[in-house]
Structure formats: C-alpha cells, structure tokens
N, C-alpha and C positions, 0 to 999 in steps of 0.2 A: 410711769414708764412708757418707754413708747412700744406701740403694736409690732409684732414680730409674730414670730417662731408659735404656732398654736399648738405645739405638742404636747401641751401641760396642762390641756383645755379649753372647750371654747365653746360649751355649752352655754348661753344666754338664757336660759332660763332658770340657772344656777344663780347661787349669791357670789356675785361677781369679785367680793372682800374677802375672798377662802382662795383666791388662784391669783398667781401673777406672771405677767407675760413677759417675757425677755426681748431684749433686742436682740440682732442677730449679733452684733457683736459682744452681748453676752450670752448667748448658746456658743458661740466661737472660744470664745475664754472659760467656760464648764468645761468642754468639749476638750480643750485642750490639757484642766485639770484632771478629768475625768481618765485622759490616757494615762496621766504620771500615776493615780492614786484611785482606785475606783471606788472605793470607800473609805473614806478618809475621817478621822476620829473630828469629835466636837472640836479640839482645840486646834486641829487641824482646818477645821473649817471658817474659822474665825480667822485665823492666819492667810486664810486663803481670799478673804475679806479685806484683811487690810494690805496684803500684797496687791491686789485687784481693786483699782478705784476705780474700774469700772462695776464691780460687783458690791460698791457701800453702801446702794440703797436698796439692798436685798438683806432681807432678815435671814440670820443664819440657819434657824426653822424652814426656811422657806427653801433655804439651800440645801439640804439635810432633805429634804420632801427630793429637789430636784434631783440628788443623784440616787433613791431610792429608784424614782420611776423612770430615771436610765438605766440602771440595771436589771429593773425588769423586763424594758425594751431587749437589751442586750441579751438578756437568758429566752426570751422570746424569739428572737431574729436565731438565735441557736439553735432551739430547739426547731422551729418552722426548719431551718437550711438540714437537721439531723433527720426528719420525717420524710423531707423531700428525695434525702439521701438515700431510707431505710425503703422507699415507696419505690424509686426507681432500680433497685434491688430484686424487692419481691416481684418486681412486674420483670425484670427479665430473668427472675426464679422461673416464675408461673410458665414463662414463653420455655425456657428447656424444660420443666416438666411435663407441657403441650407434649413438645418436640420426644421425650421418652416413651410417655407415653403411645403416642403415633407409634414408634418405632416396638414397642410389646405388643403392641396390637396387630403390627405385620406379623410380627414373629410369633405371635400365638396363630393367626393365620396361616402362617408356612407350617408350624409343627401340629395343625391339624388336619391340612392338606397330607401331609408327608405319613401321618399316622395310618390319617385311609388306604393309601396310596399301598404302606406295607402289611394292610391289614388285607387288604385283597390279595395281593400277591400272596399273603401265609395261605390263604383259604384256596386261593387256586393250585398252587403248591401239593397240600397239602390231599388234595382231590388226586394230582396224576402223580405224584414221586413219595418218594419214605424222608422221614425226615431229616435224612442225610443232606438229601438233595434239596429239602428246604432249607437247610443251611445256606448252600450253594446260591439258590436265588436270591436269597437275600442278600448275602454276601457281592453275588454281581449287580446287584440292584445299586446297592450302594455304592459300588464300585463306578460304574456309569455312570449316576448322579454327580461323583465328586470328581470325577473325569468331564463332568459337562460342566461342575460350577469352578473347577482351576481349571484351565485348559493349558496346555506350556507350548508355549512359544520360542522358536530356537533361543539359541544365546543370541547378542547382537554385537558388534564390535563398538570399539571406542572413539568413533567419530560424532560427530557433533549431532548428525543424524539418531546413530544408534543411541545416544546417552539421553536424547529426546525423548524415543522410544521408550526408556526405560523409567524415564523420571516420571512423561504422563501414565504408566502403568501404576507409579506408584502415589501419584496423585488420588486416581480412583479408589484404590486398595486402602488408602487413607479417608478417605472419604465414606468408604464403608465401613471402616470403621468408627469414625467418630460421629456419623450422624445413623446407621444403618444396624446392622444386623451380622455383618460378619464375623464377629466376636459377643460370645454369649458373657453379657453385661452383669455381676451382679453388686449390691452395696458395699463399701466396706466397712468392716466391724467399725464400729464407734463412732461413726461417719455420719450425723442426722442434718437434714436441712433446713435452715433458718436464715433468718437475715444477718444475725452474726455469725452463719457461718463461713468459714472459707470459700467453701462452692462445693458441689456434688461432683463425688467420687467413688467410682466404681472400680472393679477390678475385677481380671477375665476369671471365667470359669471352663475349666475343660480345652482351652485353646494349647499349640506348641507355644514353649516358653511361656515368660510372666507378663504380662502386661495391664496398663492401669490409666482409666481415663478420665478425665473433670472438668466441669464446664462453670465458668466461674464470669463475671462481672468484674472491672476495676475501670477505674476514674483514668483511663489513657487511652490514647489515640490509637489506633491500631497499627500505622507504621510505628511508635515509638514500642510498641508493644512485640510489635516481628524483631526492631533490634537489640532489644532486653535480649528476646530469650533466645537468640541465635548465639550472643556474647554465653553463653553455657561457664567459661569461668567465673563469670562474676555471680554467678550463683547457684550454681552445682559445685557444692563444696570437695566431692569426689571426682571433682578432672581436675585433668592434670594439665590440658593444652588443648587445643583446638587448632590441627593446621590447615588453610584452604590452600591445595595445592594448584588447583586448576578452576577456573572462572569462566565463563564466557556470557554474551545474552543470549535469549532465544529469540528467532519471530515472533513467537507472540507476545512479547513485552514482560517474559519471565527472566529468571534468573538461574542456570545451573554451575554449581560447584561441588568439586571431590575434596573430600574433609579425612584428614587421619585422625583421631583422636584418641586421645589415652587419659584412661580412667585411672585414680590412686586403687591398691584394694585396702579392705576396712581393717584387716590385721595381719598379722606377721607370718600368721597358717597358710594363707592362699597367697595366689598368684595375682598380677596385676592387669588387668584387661583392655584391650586397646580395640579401635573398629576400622572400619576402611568404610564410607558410607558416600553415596552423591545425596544432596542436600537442593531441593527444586522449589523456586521461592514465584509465586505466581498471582495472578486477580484473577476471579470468576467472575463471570457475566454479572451476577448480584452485587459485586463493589465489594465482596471478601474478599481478605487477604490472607493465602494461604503459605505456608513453610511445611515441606514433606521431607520425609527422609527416608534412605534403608540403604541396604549394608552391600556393596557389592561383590558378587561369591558369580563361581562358578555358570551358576542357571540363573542368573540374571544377564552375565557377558560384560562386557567393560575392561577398564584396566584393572589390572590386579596389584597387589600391596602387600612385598614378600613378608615373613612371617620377622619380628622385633623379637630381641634376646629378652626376657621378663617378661614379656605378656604374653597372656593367652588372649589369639583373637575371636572375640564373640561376634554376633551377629545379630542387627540392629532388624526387625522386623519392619515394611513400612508403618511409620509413627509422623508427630510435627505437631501443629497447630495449626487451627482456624479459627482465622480473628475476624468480628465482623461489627462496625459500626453500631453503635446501640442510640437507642433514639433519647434527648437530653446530654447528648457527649459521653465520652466510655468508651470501651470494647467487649465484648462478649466473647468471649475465648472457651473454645475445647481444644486439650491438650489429651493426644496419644502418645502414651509409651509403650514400647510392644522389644521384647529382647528375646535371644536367646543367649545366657550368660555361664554356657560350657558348666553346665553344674560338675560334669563326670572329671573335673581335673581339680577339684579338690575334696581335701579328708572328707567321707560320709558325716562328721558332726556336722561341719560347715555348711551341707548340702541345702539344709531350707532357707539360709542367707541368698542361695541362686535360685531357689525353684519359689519364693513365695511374690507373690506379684503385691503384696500390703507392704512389704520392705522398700517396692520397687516404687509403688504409691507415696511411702511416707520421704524414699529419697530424693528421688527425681520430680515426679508429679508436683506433688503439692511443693516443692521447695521453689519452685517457676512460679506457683501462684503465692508463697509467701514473700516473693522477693517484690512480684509485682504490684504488691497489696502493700507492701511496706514503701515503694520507691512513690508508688501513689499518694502517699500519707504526707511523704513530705513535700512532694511537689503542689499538695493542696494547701498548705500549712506552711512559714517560715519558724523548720524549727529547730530552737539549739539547741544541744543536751548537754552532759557532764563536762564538768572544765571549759565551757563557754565552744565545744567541737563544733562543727556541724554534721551531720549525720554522715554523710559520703565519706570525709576522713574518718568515724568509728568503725565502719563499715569495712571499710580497707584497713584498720589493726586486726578485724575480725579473720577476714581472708586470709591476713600473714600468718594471723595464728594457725588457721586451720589448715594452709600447705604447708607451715614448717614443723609441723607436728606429722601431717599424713607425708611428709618428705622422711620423717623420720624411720617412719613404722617401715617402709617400703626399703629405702635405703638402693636410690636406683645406684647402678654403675657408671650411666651419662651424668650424675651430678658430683661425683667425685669419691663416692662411698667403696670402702674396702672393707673385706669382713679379717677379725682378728682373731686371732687365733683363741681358742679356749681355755680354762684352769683347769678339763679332766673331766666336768661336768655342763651340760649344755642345757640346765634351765634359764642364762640368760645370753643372747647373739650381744657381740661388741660387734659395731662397727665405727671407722673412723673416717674421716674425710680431712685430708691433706691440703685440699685445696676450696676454703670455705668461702672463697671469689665468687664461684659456682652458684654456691647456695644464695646467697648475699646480692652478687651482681657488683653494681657500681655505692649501692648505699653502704656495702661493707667498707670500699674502698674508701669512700666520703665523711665515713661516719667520725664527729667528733667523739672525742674521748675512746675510740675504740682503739686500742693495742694493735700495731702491727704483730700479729702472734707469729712466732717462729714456730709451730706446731699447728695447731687447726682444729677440729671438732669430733668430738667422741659421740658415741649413740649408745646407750645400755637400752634392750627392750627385752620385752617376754610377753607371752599371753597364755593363759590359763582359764581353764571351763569352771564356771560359778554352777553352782545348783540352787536353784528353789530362793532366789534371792533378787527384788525386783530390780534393774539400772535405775531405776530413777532415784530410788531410795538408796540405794548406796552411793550415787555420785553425788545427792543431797548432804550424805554426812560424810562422805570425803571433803565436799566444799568447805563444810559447816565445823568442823572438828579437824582440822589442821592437825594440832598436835597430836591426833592418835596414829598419825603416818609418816610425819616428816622430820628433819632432824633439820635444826636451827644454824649449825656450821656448813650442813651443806647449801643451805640458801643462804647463806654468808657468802661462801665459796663460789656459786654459780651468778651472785651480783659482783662480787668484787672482781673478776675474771675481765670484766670488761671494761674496768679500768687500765689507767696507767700500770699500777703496780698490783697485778694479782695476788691473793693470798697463799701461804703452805695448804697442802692436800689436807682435809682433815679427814679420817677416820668418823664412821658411819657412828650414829647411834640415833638410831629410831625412839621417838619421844621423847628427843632431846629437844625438844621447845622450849627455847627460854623465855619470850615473849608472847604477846597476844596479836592477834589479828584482828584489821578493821577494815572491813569490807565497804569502799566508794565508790557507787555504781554510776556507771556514764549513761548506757544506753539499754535498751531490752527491743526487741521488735515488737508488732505489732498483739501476737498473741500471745506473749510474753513465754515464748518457746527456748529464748534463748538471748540468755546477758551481757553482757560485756562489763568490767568492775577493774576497777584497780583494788588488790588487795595491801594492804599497810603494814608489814612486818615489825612489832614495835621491840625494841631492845636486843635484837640479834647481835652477835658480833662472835669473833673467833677469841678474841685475847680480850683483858682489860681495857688494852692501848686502843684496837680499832673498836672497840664497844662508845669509849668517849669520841672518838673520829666520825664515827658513823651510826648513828642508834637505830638509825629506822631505812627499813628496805621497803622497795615497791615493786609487786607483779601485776601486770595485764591477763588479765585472767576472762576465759569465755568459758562458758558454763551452756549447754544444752541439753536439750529430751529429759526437761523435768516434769514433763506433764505423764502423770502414771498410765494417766488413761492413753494416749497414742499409743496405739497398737502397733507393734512392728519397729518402733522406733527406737534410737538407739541414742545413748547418754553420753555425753564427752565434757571433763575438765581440764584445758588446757590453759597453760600461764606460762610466763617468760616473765626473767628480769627486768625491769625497765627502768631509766633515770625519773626521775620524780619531773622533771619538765613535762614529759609523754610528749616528746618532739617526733613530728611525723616521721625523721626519717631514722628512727631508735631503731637500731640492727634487734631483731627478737629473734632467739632461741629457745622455741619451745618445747615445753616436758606436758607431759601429762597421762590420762585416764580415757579408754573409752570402752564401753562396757554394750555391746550388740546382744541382743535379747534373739534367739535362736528357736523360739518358738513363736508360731505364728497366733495363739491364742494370750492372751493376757489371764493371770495370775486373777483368782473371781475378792483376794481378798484388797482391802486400799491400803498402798505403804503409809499412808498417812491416821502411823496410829500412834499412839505414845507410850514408849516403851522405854523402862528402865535400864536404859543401853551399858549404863556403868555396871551394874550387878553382874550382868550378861557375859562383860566382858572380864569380869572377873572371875565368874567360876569357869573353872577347867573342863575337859572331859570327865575327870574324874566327879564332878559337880551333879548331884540329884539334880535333874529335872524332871518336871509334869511336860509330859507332849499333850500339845494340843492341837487338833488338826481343824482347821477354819478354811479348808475346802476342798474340794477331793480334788482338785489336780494341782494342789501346791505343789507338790513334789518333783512334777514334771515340768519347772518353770527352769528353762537353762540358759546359761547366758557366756560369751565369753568378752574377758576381761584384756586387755590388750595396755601395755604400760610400757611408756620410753622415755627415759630421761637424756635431757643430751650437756656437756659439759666443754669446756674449750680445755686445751691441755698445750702446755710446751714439749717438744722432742723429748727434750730431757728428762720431763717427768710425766712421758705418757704410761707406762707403765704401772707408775703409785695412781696416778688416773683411772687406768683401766681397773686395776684392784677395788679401789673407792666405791665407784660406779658400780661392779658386780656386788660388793658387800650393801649397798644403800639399795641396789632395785629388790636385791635379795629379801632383804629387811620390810623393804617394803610390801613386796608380795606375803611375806606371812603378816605384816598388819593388815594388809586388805582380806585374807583369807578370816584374821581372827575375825575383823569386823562382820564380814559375810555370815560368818556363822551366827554370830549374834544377831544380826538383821535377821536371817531365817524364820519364818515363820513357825516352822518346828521347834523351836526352842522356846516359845512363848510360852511362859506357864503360870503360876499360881501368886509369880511377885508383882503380875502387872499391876494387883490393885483395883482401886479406882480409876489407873489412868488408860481406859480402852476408848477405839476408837469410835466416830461418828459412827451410827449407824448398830451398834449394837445393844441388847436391850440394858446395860448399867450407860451406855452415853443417854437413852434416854428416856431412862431413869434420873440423869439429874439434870437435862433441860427441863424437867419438869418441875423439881424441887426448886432449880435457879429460879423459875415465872413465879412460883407460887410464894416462896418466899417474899420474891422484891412487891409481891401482894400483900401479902400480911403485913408485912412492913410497912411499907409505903404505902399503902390504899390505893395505889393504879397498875393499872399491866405495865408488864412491862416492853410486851407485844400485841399484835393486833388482835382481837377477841375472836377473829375466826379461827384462829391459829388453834384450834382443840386437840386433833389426833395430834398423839406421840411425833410421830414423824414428823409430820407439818412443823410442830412445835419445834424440833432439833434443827432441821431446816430453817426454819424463819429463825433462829437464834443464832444460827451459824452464819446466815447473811446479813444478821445487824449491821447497818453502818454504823455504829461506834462500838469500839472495843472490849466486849465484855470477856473478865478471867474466872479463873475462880483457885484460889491458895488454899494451898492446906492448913491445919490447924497445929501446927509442931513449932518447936522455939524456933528454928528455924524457917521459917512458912517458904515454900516451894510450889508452883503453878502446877498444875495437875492435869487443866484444860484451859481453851481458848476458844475462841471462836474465829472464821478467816478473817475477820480486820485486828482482834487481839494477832494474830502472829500475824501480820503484817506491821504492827507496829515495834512489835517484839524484835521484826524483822527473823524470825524460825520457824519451824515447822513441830508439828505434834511431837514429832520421835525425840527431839531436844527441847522439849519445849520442859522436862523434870531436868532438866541442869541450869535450871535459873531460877534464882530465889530472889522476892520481893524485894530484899534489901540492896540487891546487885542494881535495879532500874530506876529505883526512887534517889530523887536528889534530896541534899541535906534536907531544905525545908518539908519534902513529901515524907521522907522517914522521922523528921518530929514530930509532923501533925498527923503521921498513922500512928506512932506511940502513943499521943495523948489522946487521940480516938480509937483507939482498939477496946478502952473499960464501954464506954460507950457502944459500939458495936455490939459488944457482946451483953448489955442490958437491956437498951434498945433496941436494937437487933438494925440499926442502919447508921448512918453518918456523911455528911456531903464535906468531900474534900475541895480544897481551892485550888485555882486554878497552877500549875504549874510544868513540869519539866520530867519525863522519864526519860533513861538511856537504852536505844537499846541490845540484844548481843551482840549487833556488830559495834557499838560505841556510838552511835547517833543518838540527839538528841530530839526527844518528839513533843510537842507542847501541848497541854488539851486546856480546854475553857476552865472544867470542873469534871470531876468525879463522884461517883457516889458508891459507897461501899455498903456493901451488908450484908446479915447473916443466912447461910443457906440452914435450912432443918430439915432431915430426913423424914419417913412418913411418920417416925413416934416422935417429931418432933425435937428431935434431941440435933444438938450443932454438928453438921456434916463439913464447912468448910463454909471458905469467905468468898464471895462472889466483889468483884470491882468492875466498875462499867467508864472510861473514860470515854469523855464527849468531846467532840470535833479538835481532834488532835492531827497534829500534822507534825511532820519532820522540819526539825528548825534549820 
C-alpha cells in the first residue's frame, strides 16, 4: 500500500507486518464510513469491503483495529475539548471567588472599623450622660453615618439631562452592588459551587426588599449576552410584556430607555405587578458591558406612569448586569436583582412569596442563567431533539404554554376576560372570553382545522393551601398517574372542541380513565429542571362511534420544579390539546397545575421515597394509622396549589359549559386534596414495608444484603471494594451505571427498589415505583426465560438472562446486552427478594 496517513503508527522499530498504512484516499473513504456508522458489526464491515474497492486490500481485522482506534481518538478529542471546557470554568470560578473574597475582607474591614468606632462612642457616653442618652448618641451616630453614606439629591426632571443624571446614579448603585458591599451578601440554601454548577448565588440579608445576585460563566459574547437578557420575555416566564416607550443615546456612547413592564402574578390570591423603570445600557473604561436598571418614583424625579387597573405598582431597586469578556471566548456575567414587591397588598399567607429573596433567586435570577446556559448549549452543538424539532421551535411551545396558562390564572380585562357569574358558592371563579382573537392573535384566525367558534373560551380556576406535602412530589404523581385526577370524556371533549364538529358536553367523572397514557418526550433543558413531552391518550372517546373515529388523543405537556432539592422553587404541569402533527402554528389552550411552596426552608425529609400510595389512598379518615414523624418541621411545610382548566364553548351551550367545568375543577380539587393527604408524610406508617427510602437504615440495610449476595453467588463484587461504610455502599449502588432492581418474592413479583438508572429506565420514580410488577416490563421472550430460570435462581441462587427488550411505564421500549438475576439473603440467610441488574440498556 502506499504511504499516507501515520495515525495508525509509525514507530520503526516496531514489526512493521502488525500495522498498515492507508492512503489518504482511504482514510477519506473510513472517514466517510466512519460518519454513517461508528461501529459497524463484522458483517457490516465486510460489506463495507466489498462496496469500497478501494478498501479490498485491507483485511477486515485490520478494519475493525482501524475504527477501534478512531473511536478512541474521537472519545479523546471529547474528552480533551470537556477538560478544556471544565478548566476555563474553574479559572473564572477561582477569579470571582478572588473577587468575594476581596470584597469580605473590605467588609470585615468596615464592620471592625465601625465596631470601634461605636465602642468608643458607648464609653464616652457612658462617662458624661445616663444611659438614655447613650441611646441618643448612638442613635445620632447612626443617623449621620447613613445621612453621609445615601445622601439625596433633589428630584431631577425628565430631560435628557436629568434622565442622565439619574441613570449614572444608578449605575454606581449597581456597581456596588454587584462587585462591592452595599448589600450584605449571603449563600443560598442548597446553592454549592462546582464546575457543574450553574454559577454562585447569593441572596441579600437584612437589606429593603428581596434581592439576589450570581455570577456565572457561559460560552457567549457579551453583546449577545446584553440582548438575551434585555429580551426578559423570552425568558422570564412571569412577564407579561416589556414596553420601551422612550429611547434616546447618550454622549457617552450609552444607551437610555423608559420601560413599563408587567409581570403575570403566580396565583388567583394576589394581585398582578407592573413597574415603571429607565433601563441605562453602557461600556466602562475596562471593555465591560453594562445593563442597569431601577424604578422611577417620586425621589428619583423623571416622568411618571399613572397607576394600571390590576396591578400593583412595585418598585425595581437599581439591579441589571455586568457582562465582561472572559479570556478563551465567553462572558463572565453578575446578575442583580434587587425588588421591592408591595408584600402589604396581599393575604398574610402569601406574604413570604413577596418578602423571600430565594423565591426571587430561583425566579428571576438563575432563570437568566438557565436560559443563557441552555441558548449556549445549542449554539455550541447542532442539535435536534423530539420529532426531528430544533430547539428554538420547542422552546416557543414552551413559552405558549406557560403564557396561556399564566393568561389563564390572571384573566386580565385588556385580553377579553369577563368574570361569570356564580352557582351560590365561590370555591371555583368562571371566567369567559368572547373574544379569543385576543388571546390567539392572527394564529387563531389562520389556524387550520380550527372552528370558527360562535362562543369563545371559558376559564374554571381555584387555588387552595396544601400542608406538609412537598410540589415536587405531588406534580410528580399528578404527571405520573393520570387517572387518579382526570376524566377521559373531558379530554375527549377539550380535543374534539377544535375540530370541525365539536362534541355534546359530557358530565364530569373523575377517574373515569378509559385508557393509558404514554409519555414521548421532545426536549428537557440543560439541568433537566424542566420537560417538554407529548403525552399519548390511548382509547379515549365519548360514544362507541367516535372511540372507532378517533382512538388516540395528544397533549403537549411542560412539566417543571421537579428537582425536590430547589429551594423556594415552585412546580407547574401544564398541557393543551394538540393535533398529532405538532405543527408550529397549533392554537394551545392550556389547563393545568402549579403548586408554589410558601416556605422558605425545604421539608428535611426526600419526597423520593416509596410509598404504598394505593393502600393510602384507600383508607379513609376513618382508617387506623401509625403516625410517624421523619422531621420536626414536616408540619410546617405549606404550599399553595393554584388549578385552571380552560374549555371553548358555543353561546348556546355556554351554560351546560360553565356547569361541566365547575363540576370537573371541583372533582378535581378533592382528587388532589385526597392525593396530598396520602403523599403526607404524616400518614406514613407501618405498611411501607420494606419499601423506604435512600438514606434510611432498612434502605441500607439492603444495599448491603444486594453487594453481599451477588458475592456469594457470583464470586465478584459487584462494586468497587472501597465502597465499605453503609453509606458509601447505598450511594455507590445508587449511581450504578446499569440498572439494578430488586422484586419481591410473591406470585405476583412487584419492584420494591431501584436504583437512579433502574428508574430511569423504568422511566418512574420511587413513590410509583410498587405499581409495577415484573410481568408488566418483560417482553414475551424475557417472561419465558425468567419462568424457566426462577427453579434455578432460587437453587443457585443466580442466572444470566439474554439479551433482550423491557417496556417501560410510559410504554417505551428499552434494550440491554444481558442481564443477570439473583438471589438476595438476609443476615440469617434466608430469601429476602430478587435483585436484577440489566447492562447497557438503552431506549429503543
């Protein structure tokens, strides 16, 4: 062959009959197989021999060697480009923690100056007046100090002059905030810093209002990075609109604009909040690029912004961003939020949704660095996701859903909503909308197959205070369990609606599920905070007639704040009807779930435990139970639950509509209420079993039995030998890469436990994880060849399964190489249960 390409060797003092060298035009022709197929089977590579006469005088061994050692190039050049990634990272970690540091070291500086400062004063005091009058000094001490560090300055007027004035005031004011000491900084809960994490985040302590600040690293340029996050719709899921009424430039090559903007509120309880702010967009001498903002009131001076019917005007503290070239390409970004969000004009419950600044972190804050950290991802990466989309179009079903949902809860008057009249009791508000032009725009007007409606859109909502019951765990088995909430005519009813020929109103009935759901997921973002899924309604129908017409329905469904740990953060299951195309411009009318967590501490136990939720839910009040208290502030964990469904109705039968709607949200609210109580931690008692969570001493108690067993059995660990302490052991078992279970021993066999890649292939969580039994996952051939190996199993005490095919709860099908099954034994030795470990499985 002739000389080329040395990258397969070219050591001479090797045996030169062990390597062979390619021409370039056959590394060009690998090269090319190599993108179609990266590992391609023996008989594949034979084919690939005889398609390729340039490649006949390559032994097919030799071919098999060459895409070995491109793949291992390939996971190399990955790995080097993820190192380089994770290295430039920690170095502009390192340079803001420099940078905090410095800035606690001033500030231990000033509050030990300041301590002296009043310790003298007490002692001089103290010598010529009584301690009244030591009050006094201290008090004017203070007084003059904070009269020297704000000083006020008249108002200014609304000339171009004055509005300079005010913007460079509140450039400084921002600046000392986000690099300085003017707001005492502290971490926030659950908030640790690493290379995967999002970026450091703090949040004020002791300051007016809430405010929360972060400094974060991402792969963008810093102007693309100033017009991300000036765009606030595209991802601040809570506004409403962003208007620039007024623009001008400055002489110094800045930019000032007056912004009205209007925020949704998060439930039906409160009010909805709007701001009046100038917005001052600037360079500093160092080649940052700054965005300020703050609210203009009275003692700042400016134009004013009379008061809007539905909102309350709050006022924006100065906040914004500074974005600043990072060396390697990037931006280095801190982001201030600084509010004051009128807590005094809603109910006292609501009250720590406006005063908690971790609410204000988990909304605002970090959703600027999740947006820019996910917009980053793609722009480094071409990538596609479900149904062949690309990200920006999932991204915008996302936003529809969550303004036509938070359009819902609010139900302004500028979009067409009217409030209806009641049945005599007001646990559920009707509103309608007459004119769903409004809501819609021109895509209602364009939309095919959508009914010109001679009626327009209905709204049933309520919201109601949960106790001691975590959101993330309940929107989990709202997702997950369909039928313990919904009734199968009404989502008949809300698909067929936007058809040609709508269907008759049907009469509610909760858990009237006639078919199963199957969950096909499009997209997730980066921290997997939050999904996007088409769910698959199978066998729904009203009648006989449209059951054969129509068997199967489909909702676009977004699901967020399943992460238990997020502090402060709040859960939401939204879905709308959608035709099975999922054509970009499908009119959505979304219903759903969003469940705000009202305390600012997090619940100490994990929702992720496994709980015999059927039992639960079927004993009554009147039903014995063991209480059992797994933390001392379970009790105190409150949340409110906020719920609207919306339905399109004709004139004629708005009424039998409105009826429907209050009977189905009704319905609903006492299933969510049963379910809550079941979730409750207080209700957990003496049926859980075997089935508790990580973390407690029967979970490991039988990480321990599962290692020791697949020991005795099998004569190898089945983790790594350092893995000794308990802990360590339940841990390392739980982050197996491949799937280990473990079944019970009843005619029935039902999972008991998982590990996180077992429920990820399961595609469940612990809490559901005893509503699925062995027989439901395994395909025909897996439940023969676990028949004929279970004698086995249980004399041997192991058995290696072949390779094949489970499904899983949502109906997908997962593949793995091989399996190996075997017996677990308690400490006396006696059968406790059957441990399954499937290896490199994937979703087919």
């Amino acid at each position: 062959m002739a000389v080329t390409s040395s990258k397969e060797g070219k050591s001479s003092s090797m045996d030169q009959g062990k390597y062979v060298r390619y021409t370039a035009e056959q590394v060009e022709a690998l090269e090319r197989l190599y993108h179609d197929c990266p590992k391609p089977s023996s008989i594949r590579r034979q084919q690939l021999i005889r398609e390729c006469p340039i490649l006949s005088n390559i032994e097919p061994k030799q071919i098999k060697v060459w895409f070995q050692n491109r793949r291992c190039r390939e996971k190399q050049r990955k790995e080097a480009s993820r190192l380089q990634a994770v290295n430039r990272k920690l170095s502009a970690m390192n340079k803001l923690l420099m940078e905090e540091n410095d800035r606690l070291q001033k500030q231990v500086s000033q509050l030990v100056y300041e301590n002296g400062y009043f310790r003298q004063q007490l002692q001089n005091a103290s010598i010529a007046t009584t301690d009244t009058s030591c009050e006094s000094v201290v008090t004017s001490v203070k007084h003059q100090q904070q009269n020297h560090l704000t000083p006020r300055d008249p108002p200014r007027d609304a000339s171009p002059a004055g509005l300079l004035s005010i913007a460079e005031e509140t450039l400084t004011e921002f600046l000392s905030k986000a690099k300085g000491n003017a707001v005492e900084w502290i971490q926030m809960p659950g908030m640790k810093p690493g290379p995967d994490a999002i970026g450091i985040v703090t949040i004020s302590h002791g300051c007016t209002g809430v405010a929360a600040r972060a400094c974060s690293l991402v792969g963008i340029d810093p102007t693309k990075v100033a017009e991300i996050l000036k765009d606030r719709t595209s991802w601040l899921r809570d506004c409403r609109s962003v208007d620039v009424l007024t623009a001008f430039s400055t002489g110094n090559g800045g930019t000032i604009e007056l912004l009205y903007m209007q925020m949704y509120a998060p439930t039906t309880l409160a009010s909805a909040r709007d701001f009046w702010t100038l917005r001052y967009t600037s360079v500093l001498e160092d080649g940052s690029l700054v965005v300020c903002e703050r609210s203009l009131s009275g003692t700042q001076g400016g134009p004013s912004m009379p008061a809007v019917q539905q909102f309350v005007r709050a006022e924006m503290q100065p906040s914004g961003y500074l974005i600043r070239p990072c060396e390697g390409g990037g931006s280095l970004i801190h982001i201030v939020d600084h509010m004051d969000l009128e807590p005094w004009s809603v109910p006292e419950v609501l009250r720590p949704l406006y005063e908690s600044s971790t609410v204000l972190a988990q909304k605002v804050t970090m959703s600027a660095l999740r947006h820019l950290r996910q917009i980053a991802q793609e722009v480094s990466s071409d990538v596609v996701l479900g149904w062949g989309r690309q990200p920006a179009a999932l991204r915008t079903f996302s936003q529809r859903l969550c303004k036509g949902f938070n359009e819902a809860v609010n139900g302004f008057t500028d979009d067409g909503w009217s409030l209806m009249g009641n049945d005599g009791m007001e646990d559920v508000t009707i509103l309608i909308n007459s004119s769903p032009s409004k809501l819609f725009g021109q895509q209602f007007a364009s939309s095919d197959g959508l009914p010109a409606l001679g009626g327009g859109i209905l709204c049933a909502k309520a919201s109601m205070l949960l106790q001691n019951v975590p959101p993330a765990l309940l929107v989990r088995f709202l997702r997950e369990h369909r039928s313990e909430w919904a009734d199968s005519n009404i989502d008949a009813y809300s698909a067929a609606s936007w058809k040609a020929t709508p269907c008759t109103v049907p009469s509610s009935r909760i858990g009237g599920f006639g078919g199963g759901q199957v969950i096909l997921p499009l997209a997730h973002t980066v921290e997997h905070e939050e999904f996007l899924e088409v769910i698959k309604l199978e066998n729904n129908g009203l009648t006989q007639e449209e059951a054969l017409l129509s068997r199967d329905m489909f909702l676009l469904q977004l699901c967020s704040g399943l992460d238990e740990n997020a502090v402060g953060a709040c859960a939401e299951l939204v879905f709308a009807p959608i035709d099975a195309s999922l054509a970009d411009s499908s009119p959505l009318l979304p219903s759903g779930f969003r469940v705000i967590p009202l305390d600012s501490g997090m619940d100490g136990n994990s929702p992720n435990r496994t709980l015999d939720l059927a039992s639960a839910l079927e004993i009554g009040s009147a039903g014995a139970r063991t209480s059992v208290d797994y933390g001392g502030n379970s009790g105190n964990l409150r949340s409110v639950l906020t719920i609207a469904f919306q339905f399109t109705f004709e004139n004629h039968l708005r009424e039998n509509v409105a009826s429907m709607a209050r009977q189905y949200v009704r319905g609903v609210v006492a299933s969510v209420q049963r379910v809550a109580m079941a979730l409750a931690p207080s209700r957990l008692g003496s049926h859980l079993g075997p089935r508790l969570p990580p973390g407690t001493p029967e979970a490991l108690t039988l990480a321990r039995w599962v290692c020791q067993s697949y020991r005795f059995h099998l004569g190898v660990e089945l983790l790594r030998p350092n893995s000794e302490v308990n802990e360590s052991l339940l841990k390392t078992l739980w982050h197996h890469s491949d799937a280990i279970m473990c079944c019970s021993l009843k005619s029935l066999p039902v999972f008991t436990f998982a590990n996180q890649a077992g429920l990820d292939m399961l595609e469940t969580t612990l809490v559901a994880l005893q509503d699925i039994s062995l027989e439901k996952i395994l395909d025909d051939n897996g439940r023969k060849s676990f028949c004929s190996d279970i004698a086995q199993i249980m004399q041997q005490g192991y058995a290696y399964l072949p390779a094949g095919v489970c499904v899983s709860s949502m109906g997908r099908p997962a593949s793995y190489d091989r399996a190996i099954a075997w017996k677990v034994l308690n400490d006396e030795e006696n059968p406790h249960c059957i441990a399954f470990m499937f290896m490199n499985w994937s979703f087919v």
